[in-house]
C-alpha positions as CSV (number, residue, x, y, z in Angstrom):
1,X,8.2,-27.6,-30.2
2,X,9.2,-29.5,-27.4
3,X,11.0,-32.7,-27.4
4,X,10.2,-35.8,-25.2
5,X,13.1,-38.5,-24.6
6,X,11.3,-41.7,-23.6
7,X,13.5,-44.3,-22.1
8,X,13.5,-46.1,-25.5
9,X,15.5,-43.2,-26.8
10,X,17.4,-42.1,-24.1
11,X,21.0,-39.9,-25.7
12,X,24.3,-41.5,-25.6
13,X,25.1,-39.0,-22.6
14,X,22.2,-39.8,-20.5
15,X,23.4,-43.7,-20.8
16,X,26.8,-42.7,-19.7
17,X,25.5,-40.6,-16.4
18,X,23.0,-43.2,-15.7
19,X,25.9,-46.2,-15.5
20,X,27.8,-43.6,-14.1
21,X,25.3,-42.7,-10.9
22,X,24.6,-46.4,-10.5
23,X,29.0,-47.2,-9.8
24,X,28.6,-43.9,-7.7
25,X,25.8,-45.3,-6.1
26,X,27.7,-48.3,-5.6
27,X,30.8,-47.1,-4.0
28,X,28.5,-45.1,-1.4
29,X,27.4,-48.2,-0.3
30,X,30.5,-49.7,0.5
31,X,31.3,-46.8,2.8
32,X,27.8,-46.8,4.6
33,X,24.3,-48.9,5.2
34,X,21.9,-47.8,2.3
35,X,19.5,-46.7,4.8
36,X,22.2,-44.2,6.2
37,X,22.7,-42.2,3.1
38,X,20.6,-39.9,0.8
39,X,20.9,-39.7,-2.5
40,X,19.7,-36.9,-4.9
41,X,20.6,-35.8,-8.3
42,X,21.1,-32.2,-9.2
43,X,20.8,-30.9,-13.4
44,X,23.6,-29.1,-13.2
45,X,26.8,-29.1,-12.1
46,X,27.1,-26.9,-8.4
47,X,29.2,-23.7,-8.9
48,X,30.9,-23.3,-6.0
49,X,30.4,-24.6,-2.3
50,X,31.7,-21.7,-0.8
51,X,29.0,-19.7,1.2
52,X,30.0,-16.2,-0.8
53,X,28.6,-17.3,-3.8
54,X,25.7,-19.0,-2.6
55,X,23.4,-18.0,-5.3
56,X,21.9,-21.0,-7.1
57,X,19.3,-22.7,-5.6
58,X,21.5,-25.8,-6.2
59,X,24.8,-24.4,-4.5
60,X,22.5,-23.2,-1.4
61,X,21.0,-26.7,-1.2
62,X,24.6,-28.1,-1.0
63,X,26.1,-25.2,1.0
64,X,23.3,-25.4,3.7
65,X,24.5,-28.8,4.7
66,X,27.8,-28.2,5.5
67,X,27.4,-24.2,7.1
68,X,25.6,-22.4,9.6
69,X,25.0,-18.6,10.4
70,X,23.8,-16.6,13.3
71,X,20.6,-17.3,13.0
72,X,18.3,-19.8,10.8
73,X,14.2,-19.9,8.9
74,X,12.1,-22.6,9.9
75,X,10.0,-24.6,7.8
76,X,6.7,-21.4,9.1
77,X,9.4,-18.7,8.0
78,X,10.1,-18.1,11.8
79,X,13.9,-16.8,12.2
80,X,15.2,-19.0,14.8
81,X,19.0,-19.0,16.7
82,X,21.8,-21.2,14.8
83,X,25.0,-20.2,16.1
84,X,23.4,-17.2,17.9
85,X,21.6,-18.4,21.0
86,X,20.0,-15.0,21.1
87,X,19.9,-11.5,20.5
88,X,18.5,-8.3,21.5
89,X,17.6,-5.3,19.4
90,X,17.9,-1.3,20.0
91,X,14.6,0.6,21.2
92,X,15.4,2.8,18.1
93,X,15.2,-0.8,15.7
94,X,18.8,0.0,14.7
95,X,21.4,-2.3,16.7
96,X,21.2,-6.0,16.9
97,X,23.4,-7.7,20.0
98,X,24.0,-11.8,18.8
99,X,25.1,-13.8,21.7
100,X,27.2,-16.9,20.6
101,X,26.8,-20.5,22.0
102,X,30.1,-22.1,23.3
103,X,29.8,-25.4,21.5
104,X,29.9,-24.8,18.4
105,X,33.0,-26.2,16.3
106,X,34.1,-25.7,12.8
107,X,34.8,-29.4,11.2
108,X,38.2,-30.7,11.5
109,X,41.3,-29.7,9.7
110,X,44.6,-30.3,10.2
111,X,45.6,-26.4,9.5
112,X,43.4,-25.6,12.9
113,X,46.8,-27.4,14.6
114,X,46.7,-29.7,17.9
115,X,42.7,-30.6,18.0
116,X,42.2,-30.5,14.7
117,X,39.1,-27.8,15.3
118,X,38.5,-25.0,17.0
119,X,35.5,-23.0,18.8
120,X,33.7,-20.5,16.5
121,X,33.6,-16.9,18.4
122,X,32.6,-13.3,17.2
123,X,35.5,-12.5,15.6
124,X,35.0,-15.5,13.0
125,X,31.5,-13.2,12.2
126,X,33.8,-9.9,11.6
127,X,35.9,-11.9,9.1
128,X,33.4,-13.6,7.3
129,X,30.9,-10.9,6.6
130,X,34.1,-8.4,6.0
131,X,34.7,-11.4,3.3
132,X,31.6,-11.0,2.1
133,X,32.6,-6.9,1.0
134,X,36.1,-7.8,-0.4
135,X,35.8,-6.7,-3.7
136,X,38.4,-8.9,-4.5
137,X,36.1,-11.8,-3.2
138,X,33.7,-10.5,-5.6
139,X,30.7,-12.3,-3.4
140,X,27.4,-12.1,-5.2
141,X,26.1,-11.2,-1.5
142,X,27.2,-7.9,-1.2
143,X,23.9,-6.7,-1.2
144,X,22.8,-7.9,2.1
145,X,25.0,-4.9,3.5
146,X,23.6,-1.9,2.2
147,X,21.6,-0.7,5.4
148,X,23.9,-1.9,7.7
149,X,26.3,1.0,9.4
150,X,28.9,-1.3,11.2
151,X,29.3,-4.4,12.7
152,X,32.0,-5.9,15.0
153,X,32.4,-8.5,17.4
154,X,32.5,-7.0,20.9
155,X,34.7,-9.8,22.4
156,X,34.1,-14.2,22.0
157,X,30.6,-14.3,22.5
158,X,28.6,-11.0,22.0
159,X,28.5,-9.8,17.9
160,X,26.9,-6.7,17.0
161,X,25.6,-5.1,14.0
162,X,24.6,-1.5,13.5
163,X,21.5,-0.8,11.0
164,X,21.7,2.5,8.4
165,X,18.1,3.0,9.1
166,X,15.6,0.3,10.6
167,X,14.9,-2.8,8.4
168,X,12.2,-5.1,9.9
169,X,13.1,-7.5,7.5
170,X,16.9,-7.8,8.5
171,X,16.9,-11.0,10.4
172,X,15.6,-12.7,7.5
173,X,18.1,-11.3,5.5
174,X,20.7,-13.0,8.0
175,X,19.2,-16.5,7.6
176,X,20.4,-16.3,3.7
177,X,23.4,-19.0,3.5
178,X,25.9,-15.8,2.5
179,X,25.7,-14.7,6.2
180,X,27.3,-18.5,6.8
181,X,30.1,-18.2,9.1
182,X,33.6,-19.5,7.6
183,X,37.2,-20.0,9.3
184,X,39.6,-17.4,8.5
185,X,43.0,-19.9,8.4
186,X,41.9,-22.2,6.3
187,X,39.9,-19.7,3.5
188,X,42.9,-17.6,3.2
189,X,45.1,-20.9,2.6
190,X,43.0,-22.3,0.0
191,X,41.9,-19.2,-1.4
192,X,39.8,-19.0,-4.4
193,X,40.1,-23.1,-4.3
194,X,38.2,-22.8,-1.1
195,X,35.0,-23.4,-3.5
196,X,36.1,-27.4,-3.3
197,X,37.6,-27.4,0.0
198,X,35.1,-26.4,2.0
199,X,34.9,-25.8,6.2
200,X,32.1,-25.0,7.9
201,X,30.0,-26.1,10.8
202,X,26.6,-27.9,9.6
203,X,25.3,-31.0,10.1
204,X,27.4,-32.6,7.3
205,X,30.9,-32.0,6.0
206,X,32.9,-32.5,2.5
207,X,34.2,-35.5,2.1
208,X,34.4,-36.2,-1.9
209,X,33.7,-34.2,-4.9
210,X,33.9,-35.2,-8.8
211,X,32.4,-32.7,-10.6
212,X,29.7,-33.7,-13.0
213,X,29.8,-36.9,-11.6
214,X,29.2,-37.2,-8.1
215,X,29.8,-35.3,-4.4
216,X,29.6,-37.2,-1.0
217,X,29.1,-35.5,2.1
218,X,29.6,-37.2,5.5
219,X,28.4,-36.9,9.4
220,X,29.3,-34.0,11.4
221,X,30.3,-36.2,14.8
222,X,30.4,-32.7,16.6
223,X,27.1,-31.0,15.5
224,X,26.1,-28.9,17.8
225,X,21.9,-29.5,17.5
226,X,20.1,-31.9,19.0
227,X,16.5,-33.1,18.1
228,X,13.6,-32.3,20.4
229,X,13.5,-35.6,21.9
230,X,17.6,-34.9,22.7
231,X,19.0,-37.0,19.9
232,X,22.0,-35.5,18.3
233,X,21.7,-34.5,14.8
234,X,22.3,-35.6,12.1
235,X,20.5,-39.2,11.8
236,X,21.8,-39.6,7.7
237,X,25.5,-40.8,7.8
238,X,26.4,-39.7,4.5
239,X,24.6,-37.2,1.6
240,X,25.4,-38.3,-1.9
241,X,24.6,-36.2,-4.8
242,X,24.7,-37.1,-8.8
243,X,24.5,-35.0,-11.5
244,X,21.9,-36.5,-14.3
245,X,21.4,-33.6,-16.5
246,X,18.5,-35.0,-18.3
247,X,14.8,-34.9,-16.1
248,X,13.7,-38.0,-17.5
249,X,16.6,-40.1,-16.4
250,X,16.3,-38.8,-13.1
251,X,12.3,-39.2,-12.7
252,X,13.6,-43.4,-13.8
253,X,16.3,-43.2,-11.6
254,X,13.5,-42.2,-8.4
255,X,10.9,-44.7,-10.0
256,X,13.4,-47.5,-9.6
257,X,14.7,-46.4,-6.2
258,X,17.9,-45.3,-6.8
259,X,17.1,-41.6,-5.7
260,X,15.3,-40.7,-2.2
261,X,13.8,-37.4,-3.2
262,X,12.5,-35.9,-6.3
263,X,12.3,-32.1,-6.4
264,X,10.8,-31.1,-9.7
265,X,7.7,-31.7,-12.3
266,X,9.0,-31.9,-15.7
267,X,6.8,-32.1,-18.6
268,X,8.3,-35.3,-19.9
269,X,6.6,-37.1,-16.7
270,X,4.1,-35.2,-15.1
271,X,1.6,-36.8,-16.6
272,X,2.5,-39.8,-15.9
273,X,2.8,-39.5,-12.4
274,X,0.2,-37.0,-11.8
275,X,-3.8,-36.8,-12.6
276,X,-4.7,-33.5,-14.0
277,X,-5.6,-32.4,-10.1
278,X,-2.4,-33.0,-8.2
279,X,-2.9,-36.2,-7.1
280,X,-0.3,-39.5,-7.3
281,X,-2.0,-41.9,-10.5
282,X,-3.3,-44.8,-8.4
283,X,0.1,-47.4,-9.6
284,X,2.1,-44.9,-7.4
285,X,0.5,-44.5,-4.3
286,X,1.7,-47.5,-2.7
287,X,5.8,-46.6,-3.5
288,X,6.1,-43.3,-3.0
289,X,5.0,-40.0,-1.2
290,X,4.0,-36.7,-2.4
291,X,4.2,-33.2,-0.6
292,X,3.5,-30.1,-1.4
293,X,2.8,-26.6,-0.2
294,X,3.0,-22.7,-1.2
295,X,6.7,-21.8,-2.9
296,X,7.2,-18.1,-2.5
297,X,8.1,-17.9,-6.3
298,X,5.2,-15.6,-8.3
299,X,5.9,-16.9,-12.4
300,X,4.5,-13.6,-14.3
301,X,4.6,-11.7,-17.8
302,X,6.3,-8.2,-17.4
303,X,5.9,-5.0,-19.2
304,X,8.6,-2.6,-19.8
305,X,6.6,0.6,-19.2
306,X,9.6,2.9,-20.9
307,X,9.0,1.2,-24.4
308,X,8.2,2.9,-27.2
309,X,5.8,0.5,-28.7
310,X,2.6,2.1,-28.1
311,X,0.6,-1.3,-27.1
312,X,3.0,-1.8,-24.4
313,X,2.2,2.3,-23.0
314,X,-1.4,1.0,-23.5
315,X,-3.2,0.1,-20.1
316,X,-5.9,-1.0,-22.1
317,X,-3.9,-3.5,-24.4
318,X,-1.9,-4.2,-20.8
319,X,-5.7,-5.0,-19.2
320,X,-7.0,-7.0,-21.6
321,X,-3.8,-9.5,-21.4
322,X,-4.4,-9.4,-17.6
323,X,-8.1,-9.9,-18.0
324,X,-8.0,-12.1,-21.5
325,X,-6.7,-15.6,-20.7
326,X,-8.1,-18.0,-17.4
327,X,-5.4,-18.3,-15.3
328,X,-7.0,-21.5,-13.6
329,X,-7.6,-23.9,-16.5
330,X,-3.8,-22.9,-17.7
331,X,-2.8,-24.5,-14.3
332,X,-4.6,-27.5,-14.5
333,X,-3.5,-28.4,-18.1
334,X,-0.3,-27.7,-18.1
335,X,1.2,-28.5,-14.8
336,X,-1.5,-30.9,-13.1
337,X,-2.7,-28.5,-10.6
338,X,0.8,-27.8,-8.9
339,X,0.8,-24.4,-8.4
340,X,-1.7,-21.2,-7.8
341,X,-3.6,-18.9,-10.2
342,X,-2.5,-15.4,-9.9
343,X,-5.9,-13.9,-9.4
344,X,-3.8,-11.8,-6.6
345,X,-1.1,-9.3,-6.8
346,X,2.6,-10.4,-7.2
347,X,2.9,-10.6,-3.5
348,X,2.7,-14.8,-3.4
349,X,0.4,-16.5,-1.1
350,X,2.2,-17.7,1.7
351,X,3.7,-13.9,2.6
352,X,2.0,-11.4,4.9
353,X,0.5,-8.4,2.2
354,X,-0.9,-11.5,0.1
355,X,-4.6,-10.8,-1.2
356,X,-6.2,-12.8,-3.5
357,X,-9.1,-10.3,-4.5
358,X,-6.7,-7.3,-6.1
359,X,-5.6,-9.0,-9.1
360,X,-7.2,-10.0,-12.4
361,X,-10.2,-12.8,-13.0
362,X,-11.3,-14.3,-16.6
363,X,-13.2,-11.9,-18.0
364,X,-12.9,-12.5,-21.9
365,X,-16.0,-9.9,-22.6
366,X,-14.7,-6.8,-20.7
367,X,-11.0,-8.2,-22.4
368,X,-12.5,-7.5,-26.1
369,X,-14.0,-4.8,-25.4
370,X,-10.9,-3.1,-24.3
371,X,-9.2,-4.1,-27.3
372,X,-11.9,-3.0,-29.2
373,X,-11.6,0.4,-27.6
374,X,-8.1,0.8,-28.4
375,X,-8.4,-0.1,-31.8
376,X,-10.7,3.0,-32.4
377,X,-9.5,5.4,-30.4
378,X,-5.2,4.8,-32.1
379,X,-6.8,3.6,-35.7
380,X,-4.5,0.5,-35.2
381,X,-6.8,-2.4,-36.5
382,X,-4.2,-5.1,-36.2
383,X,-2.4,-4.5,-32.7
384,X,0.4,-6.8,-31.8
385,X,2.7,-8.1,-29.0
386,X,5.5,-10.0,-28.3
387,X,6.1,-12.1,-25.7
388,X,9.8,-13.6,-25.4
389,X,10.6,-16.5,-23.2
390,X,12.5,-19.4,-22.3
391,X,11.7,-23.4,-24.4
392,X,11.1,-24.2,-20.8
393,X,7.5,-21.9,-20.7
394,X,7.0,-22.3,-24.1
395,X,3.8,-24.1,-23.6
396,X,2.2,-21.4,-21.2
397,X,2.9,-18.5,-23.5
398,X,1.5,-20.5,-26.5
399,X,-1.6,-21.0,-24.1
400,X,-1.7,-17.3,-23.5
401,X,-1.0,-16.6,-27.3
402,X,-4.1,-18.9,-28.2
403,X,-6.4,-17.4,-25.7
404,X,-5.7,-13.4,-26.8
405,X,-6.1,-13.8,-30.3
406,X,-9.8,-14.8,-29.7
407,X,-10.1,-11.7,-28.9
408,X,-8.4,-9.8,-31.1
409,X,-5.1,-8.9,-30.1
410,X,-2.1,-10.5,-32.1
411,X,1.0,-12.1,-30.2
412,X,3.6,-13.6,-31.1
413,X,6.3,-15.5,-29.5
414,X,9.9,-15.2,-29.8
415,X,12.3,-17.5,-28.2
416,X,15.4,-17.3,-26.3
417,X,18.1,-18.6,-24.6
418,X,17.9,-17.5,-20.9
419,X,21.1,-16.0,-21.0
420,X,19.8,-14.1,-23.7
421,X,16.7,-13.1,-22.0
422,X,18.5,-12.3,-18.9
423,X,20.3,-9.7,-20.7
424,X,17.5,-8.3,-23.1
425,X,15.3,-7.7,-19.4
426,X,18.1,-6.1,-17.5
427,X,18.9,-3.4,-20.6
428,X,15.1,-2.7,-21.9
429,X,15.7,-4.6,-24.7
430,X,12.1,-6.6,-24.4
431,X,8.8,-5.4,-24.5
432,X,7.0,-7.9,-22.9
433,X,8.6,-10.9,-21.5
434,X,8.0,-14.2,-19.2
435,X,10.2,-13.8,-15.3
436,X,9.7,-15.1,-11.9
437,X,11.0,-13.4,-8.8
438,X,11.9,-15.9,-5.8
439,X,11.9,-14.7,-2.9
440,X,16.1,-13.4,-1.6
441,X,14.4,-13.4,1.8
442,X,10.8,-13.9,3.2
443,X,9.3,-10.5,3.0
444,X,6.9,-8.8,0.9
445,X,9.5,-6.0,0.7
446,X,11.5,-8.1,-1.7
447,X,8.9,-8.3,-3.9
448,X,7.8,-5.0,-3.8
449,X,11.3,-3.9,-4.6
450,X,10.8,-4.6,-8.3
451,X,8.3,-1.5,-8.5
452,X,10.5,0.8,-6.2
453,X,11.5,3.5,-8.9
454,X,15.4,3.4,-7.2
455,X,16.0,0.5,-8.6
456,X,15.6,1.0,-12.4
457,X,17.2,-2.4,-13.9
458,X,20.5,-3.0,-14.5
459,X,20.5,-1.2,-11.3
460,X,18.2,-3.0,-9.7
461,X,15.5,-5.4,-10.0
462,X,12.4,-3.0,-11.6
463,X,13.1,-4.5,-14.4
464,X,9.8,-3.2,-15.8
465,X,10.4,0.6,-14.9
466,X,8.0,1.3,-13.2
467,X,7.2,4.4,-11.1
468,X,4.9,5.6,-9.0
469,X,5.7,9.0,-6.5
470,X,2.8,7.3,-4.2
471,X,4.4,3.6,-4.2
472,X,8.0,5.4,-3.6
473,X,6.2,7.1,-0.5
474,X,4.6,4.1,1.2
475,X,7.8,2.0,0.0
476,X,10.3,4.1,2.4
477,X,7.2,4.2,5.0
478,X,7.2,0.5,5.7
479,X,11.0,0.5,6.6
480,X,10.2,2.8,9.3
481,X,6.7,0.9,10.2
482,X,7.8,-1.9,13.1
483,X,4.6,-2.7,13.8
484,X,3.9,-5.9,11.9
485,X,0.0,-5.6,10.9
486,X,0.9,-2.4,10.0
487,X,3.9,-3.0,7.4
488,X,1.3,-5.7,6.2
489,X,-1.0,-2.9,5.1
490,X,1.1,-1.3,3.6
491,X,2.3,-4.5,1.6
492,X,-1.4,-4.8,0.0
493,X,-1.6,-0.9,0.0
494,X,1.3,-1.3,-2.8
495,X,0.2,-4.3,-4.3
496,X,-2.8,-2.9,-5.0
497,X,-1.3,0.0,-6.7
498,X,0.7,-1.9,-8.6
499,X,-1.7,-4.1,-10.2
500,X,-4.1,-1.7,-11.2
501,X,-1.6,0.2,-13.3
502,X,-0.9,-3.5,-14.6
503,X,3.1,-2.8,-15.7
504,X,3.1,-7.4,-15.2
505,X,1.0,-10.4,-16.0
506,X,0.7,-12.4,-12.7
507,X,0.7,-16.0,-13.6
508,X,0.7,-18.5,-10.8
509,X,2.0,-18.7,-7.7
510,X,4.3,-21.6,-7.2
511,X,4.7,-24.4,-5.3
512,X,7.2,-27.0,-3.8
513,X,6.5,-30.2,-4.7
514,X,8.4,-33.3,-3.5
515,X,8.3,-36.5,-3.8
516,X,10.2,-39.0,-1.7
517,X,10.5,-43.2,-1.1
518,X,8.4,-44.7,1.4
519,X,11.1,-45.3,3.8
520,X,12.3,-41.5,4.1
521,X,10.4,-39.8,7.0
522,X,11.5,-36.0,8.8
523,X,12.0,-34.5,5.2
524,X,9.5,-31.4,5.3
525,X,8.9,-28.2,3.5
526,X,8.9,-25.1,3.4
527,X,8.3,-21.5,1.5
528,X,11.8,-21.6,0.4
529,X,12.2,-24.7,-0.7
530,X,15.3,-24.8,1.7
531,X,16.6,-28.4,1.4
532,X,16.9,-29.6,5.2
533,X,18.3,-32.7,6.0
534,X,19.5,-32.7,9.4
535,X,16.2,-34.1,10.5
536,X,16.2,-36.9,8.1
537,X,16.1,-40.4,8.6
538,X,15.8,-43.7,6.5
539,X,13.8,-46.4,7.8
């Protein structure tokens, strides 16, 4: 059952945060004009804002303000230069050449001596993506080398980095904030502690941070961007962050005008600021602004096709889920339309390889009748599943649990904590459970990863073990395939494959949905709801 907090009831802890944000809040504006500084609230408390461990979406919203790499994703998924002005790539698809720009500074420090900064070269590249392998760093981007041979800086300017094998989808990978660039003098002087005393070179830099309660960052005088009418970035003066863990207290919080930007759709409000199709309720129109656009996030049910239950080794049971509930009335019920039925494959719409005709339509007839095929042909008259999941999707699983028993396949429910869950998917221990993959980087080959049968979970992401000699085969072929329309094919080639041997539930493809003041204008969005401020200004 899920609990509502109304703001007649609000906990004891809530109260304290709010008062707490609104003195934060407060002491901001001392410091700068109100219409110079962005507030936004985060759940949780931010991990780290070191770029090695940039692995929660809220770190790499924090972490992207105050670092830059070689190379950077606009809001189309384009990889553009950053600190690289350009590069070249081998005829063989195997060595990139990065050429750095010569006025790019890291932000000031009194360890960097005399000026207080210093120019970023190549060599700051070869030290912070050796970091990044340290295993005494223990950086949960690691990964991100395993095709790459060798990379070096060739002298101040020109970096280079040598591939395994090609990897179309590289460049992407480089745009991820763990490819940030970091200074060597003062990491190694602060040391682990580096995750609170942070030195970089974006747009913003780290002024103040109270954990749980508040972090403040100010203008980067010495950015090195400019807009595209030759302004230099950033317009904001300062970025100020709280930490209200409760949703509800933060929707009141945006509602009264004490947050700029509102980055979620929580159950306890969405009705209240949403009709059931999308739209801004008619007392909201006038205040605030909506936006919202594909999230390359696919929400699905999973099979783990090595259990021994024998509805789970079932395609028939594993079709009729697929075919037994309507994935388009779930969406407008329970999240107001935000978001896209999974009629498609698990690639997400928004990615090359999408097709929304390979997946799975309501079809509650041919549904029953597959259940009523396996109950003849295994004697089983009462088959059952579990699904096991989060409180936070409670309500779509009870929506697919209502749907299925009509007809004639028992579920049940079982939940647990994610930390729980987490563990239970990566070890086989579930038979059927709710996941979402978001995208590490914008290609289809990071979804299609899940199914590769290499990487068998805890080893990898297939956390569904899935395998397939014919997926494995195009799989390694697309590495090798640089032509783009042609990798694409392949993409759907796979997706198809996948779906029809149905080892997951597609759900819905997400979306970003944010909601800002009136008076904010430059905030866009994008794919990976990548937080980008830079371009922001407050009227």
């Amino acid at each position: 059952m899920t609990t509502i907090i109304t703001n007649k009831a609000l906990p004891i802890y809530s109260l304290i945060f709010i008062f707490t944000f609104l003195v934060s809040c407060k002491d901001t504006k001392k410091v700068n004009n109100d219409h110079l500084v962005f507030r936004y609230n985060e759940h949780k408390n931010i991990g780290s804002l070191d770029p090695a461990f940039a692995k929660d979406n809220a770190d790499i919203w924090a972490i992207h303000q105050l670092f830059n790499g070689l190379v950077h994703m606009d809001d189309s998924l384009h990889v553009k230069p950053s600190i690289a002005k350009n590069w070249t790539l081998s005829d063989n698809g195997l060595s990139y050449n990065f050429v750095l720009k010569n006025n790019v500074y890291f932000h000031k420090h009194k360890l960097f001596g005399k000026d207080s900064t210093r120019l970023v070269t190549a060599s700051d590249f070869e030290y912070s993506f050796n970091r990044l392998l340290d295993k005494n760093i223990a950086s949960s981007g690691q990964w991100i080398f395993n095709k790459v041979n060798t990379f070096k800086a060739i002298n101040d300017t020109i970096f280079n980095i040598t591939l395994k094998q090609p990897f179309p989808a590289f460049l992407g990978l480089l745009t991820m904030k763990y490819c940030s660039v970091v200074p060597k003098e003062i990491t190694e002087y602060y040391g682990s502690d580096f995750r609170s005393n942070p030195i970089g070179t974006g747009p913003f830099k780290f002024k103040r941070w109270e954990e749980n309660i508040k972090l403040v960052f100010r203008k980067n005088e010495n950015y090195f961007e400019t807009s595209k009418d030759g302004q230099k970035l950033p317009h904001l003066e300062a970025v100020a962050i709280t930490f209200l863990p409760d949703k509800q207290s933060e929707f009141m919080q945006f509602i009264q005008g004490n947050l700029d930007f509102l980055n979620s759709l929580d159950a306890s409000y969405q009705d209240e600021i949403l009709t059931t199709n999308g739209e801004l309720r008619d007392k909201y129109i006038n205040i605030i602004n909506i936006n919202r656009g594909p999230y390359l996030n696919t929400e699905y049910l999973a099979f783990y096709m090595d259990s021994d239950l024998n509805e789970i080794q079932s395609k028939q049971i594993r079709e009729a889920i697929n075919y037994g509930f309507d994935r388009k009335k779930m969406m407008t019920y329970l999240r107001n339309g935000i978001g896209i039925a999974a009629n498609g494959g698990f690639i997400p719409k928004g990615l090359p390889g999408y097709n929304a005709n390979i997946g799975y339509t309501y079809q509650p007839v041919k549904a029953k009748k597959l259940i009523a095929e396996y109950k003849a042909q295994n004697n089983n008259r009462t088959p059952e599943v579990t699904i096991t999941t989060t409180s936070n999707y409670l309500n779509f699983c009870e929506y697919i649990q209502r749907e299925l028993i009509k007809i004639g396949l028992n579920i049940k429910v079982d939940v647990i904590p994610a930390s729980t869950l987490k563990e239970g998917k990566a070890n086989g221990k579930l038979d059927l459970f709710r996941a979402s993959w978001v995208a590490d980087y914008p290609d289809a080959q990071n979804y299609l990863s899940l199914f590769y049968s290499e990487n068998f979970a805890p080893n990898g992401p297939n956390y569904t073990h899935f395998s397939n000699t014919d997926f494995d085969k195009w799989y390694n072929q697309a590495f090798n395939t640089t032509e783009a329309s042609e990798r694409t094919k392949l993409y759907t080639k796979m997706d198809s494959l996948v779906i029809k041997n149905a080892p997951i539930v597609p759900l819905y493809y997400d979306e970003v949905i944010r909601f800002t003041q009136k008076n904010v204008i430059g905030l866009g969005n994008n794919p990976i709801n990548l937080l980008e401020l830079k371009h922001v200004k407050k009227q």
